[in-house]
C-alpha positions in Angstrom: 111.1 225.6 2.0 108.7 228.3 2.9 109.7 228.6 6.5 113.5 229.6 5.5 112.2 231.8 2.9 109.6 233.7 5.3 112.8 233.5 7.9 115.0 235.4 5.3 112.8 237.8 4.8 111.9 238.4 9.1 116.1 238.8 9.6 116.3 241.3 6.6 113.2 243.5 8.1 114.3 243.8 11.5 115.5 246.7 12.6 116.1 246.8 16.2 117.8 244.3 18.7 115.0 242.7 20.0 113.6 242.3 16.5 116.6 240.8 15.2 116.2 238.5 18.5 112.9 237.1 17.4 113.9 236.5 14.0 117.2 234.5 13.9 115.5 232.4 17.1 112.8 232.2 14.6 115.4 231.5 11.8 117.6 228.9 13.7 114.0 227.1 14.5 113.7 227.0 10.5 116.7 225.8 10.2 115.7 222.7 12.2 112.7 222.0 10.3 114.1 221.5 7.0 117.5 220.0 8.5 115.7 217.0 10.4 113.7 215.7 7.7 117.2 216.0 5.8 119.4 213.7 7.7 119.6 210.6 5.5 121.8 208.2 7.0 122.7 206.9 3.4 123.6 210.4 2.1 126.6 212.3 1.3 125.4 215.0 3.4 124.4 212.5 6.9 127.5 214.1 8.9 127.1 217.6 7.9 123.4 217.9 8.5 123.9 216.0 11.8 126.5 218.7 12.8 124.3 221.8 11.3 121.3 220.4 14.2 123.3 220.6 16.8 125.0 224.2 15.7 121.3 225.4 14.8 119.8 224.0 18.1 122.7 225.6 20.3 122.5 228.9 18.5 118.8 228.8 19.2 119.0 228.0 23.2 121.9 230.9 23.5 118.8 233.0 22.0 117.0 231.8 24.5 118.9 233.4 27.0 119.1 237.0 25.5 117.4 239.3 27.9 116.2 241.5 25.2 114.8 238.4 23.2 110.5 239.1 22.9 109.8 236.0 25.8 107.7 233.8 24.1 106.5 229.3 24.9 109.4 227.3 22.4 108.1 226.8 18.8 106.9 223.4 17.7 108.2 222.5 14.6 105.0 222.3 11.9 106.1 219.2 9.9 104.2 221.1 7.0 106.4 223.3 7.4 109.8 221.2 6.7 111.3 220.2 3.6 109.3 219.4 0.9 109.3 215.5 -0.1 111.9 214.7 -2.5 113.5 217.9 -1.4 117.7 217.4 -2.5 120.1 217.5 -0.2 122.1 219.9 -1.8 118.7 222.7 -2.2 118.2 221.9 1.5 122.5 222.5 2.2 122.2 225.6 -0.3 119.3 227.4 1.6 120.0 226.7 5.0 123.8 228.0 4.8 122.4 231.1 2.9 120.5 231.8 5.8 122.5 231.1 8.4 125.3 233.7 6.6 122.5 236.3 6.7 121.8 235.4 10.7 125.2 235.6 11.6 125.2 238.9 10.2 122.4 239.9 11.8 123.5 239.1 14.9 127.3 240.5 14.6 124.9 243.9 13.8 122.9 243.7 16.3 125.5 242.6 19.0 127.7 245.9 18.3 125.0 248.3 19.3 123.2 245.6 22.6 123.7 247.9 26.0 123.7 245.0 27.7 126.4 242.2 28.0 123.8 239.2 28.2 122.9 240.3 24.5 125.8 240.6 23.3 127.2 237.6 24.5 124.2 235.5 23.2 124.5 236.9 19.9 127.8 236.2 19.7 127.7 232.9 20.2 124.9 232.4 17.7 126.5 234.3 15.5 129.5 231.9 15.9 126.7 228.5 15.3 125.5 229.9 12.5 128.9 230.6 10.8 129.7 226.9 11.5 126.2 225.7 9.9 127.6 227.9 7.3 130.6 225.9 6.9 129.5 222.7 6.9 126.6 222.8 4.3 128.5 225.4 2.1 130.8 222.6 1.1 130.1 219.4 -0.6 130.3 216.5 1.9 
């Protein structure tokens, strides 16, 4: 799971708002790779993962509309980039919630100190998604 490593290691870095921006877009976009390849239909973990796409792909499109977020064409998911085959669903549930704690904190950070309202108001509502992406894979299913 290089991508949510590399993504952990973006959020930490950045150190201004449109920085942090860029990397929880970039981090929710992560999220989605490994997530997807995930969703196993005969797993415990089916509804939760199913739930954590949606949350990751709505914190990502409120991003999206954060004036101050570096304007930039949509990523395409690299499927190289995903989960690893035979990847368990509970090291997939583990890293993804670990870094969707850190992006929600990122984002409550950078929305105290964003001038503008549009900012603010995107990051808190991906803040919110990533809490809830939080929730759901923090528990077992």
């Amino acid at each position: 799971m290089n991508r949510i490593n590399a993504a952990h290691r973006r959020l930490q870095q950045a150190s201004d708002l449109p920085a942090v921006l860029d990397a929880a877009y970039e981090a929710f976009e992560g999220m989605l790779s490994v997530i997807y390849p995930a969703q196993d239909p005969a797993s415990g973990w089916f509804a939760a993962y199913v739930m954590a796409a949606a949350s990751a792909a709505n914190g990502r499109n409120a991003l999206a509309l954060a004036p101050s977020l570096p304007r930039r064409p949509l990523l395409a998911v690299p499927a190289e980039q995903g989960s690893g085959p035979g990847e368990r669903p509970e090291r997939v549930a583990e890293a993804v919630a670990g870094l969707s704690d850190l992006v929600a904190g990122r984002l409550a950070w950078a929305a105290s100190g964003a001038p503008d309202t549009g900012d603010r108001d995107a990051c808190g509502h991906a803040a919110r998604n990533a809490l809830d992406i939080c929730g759901l894979l923090s528990s077992r299913p």
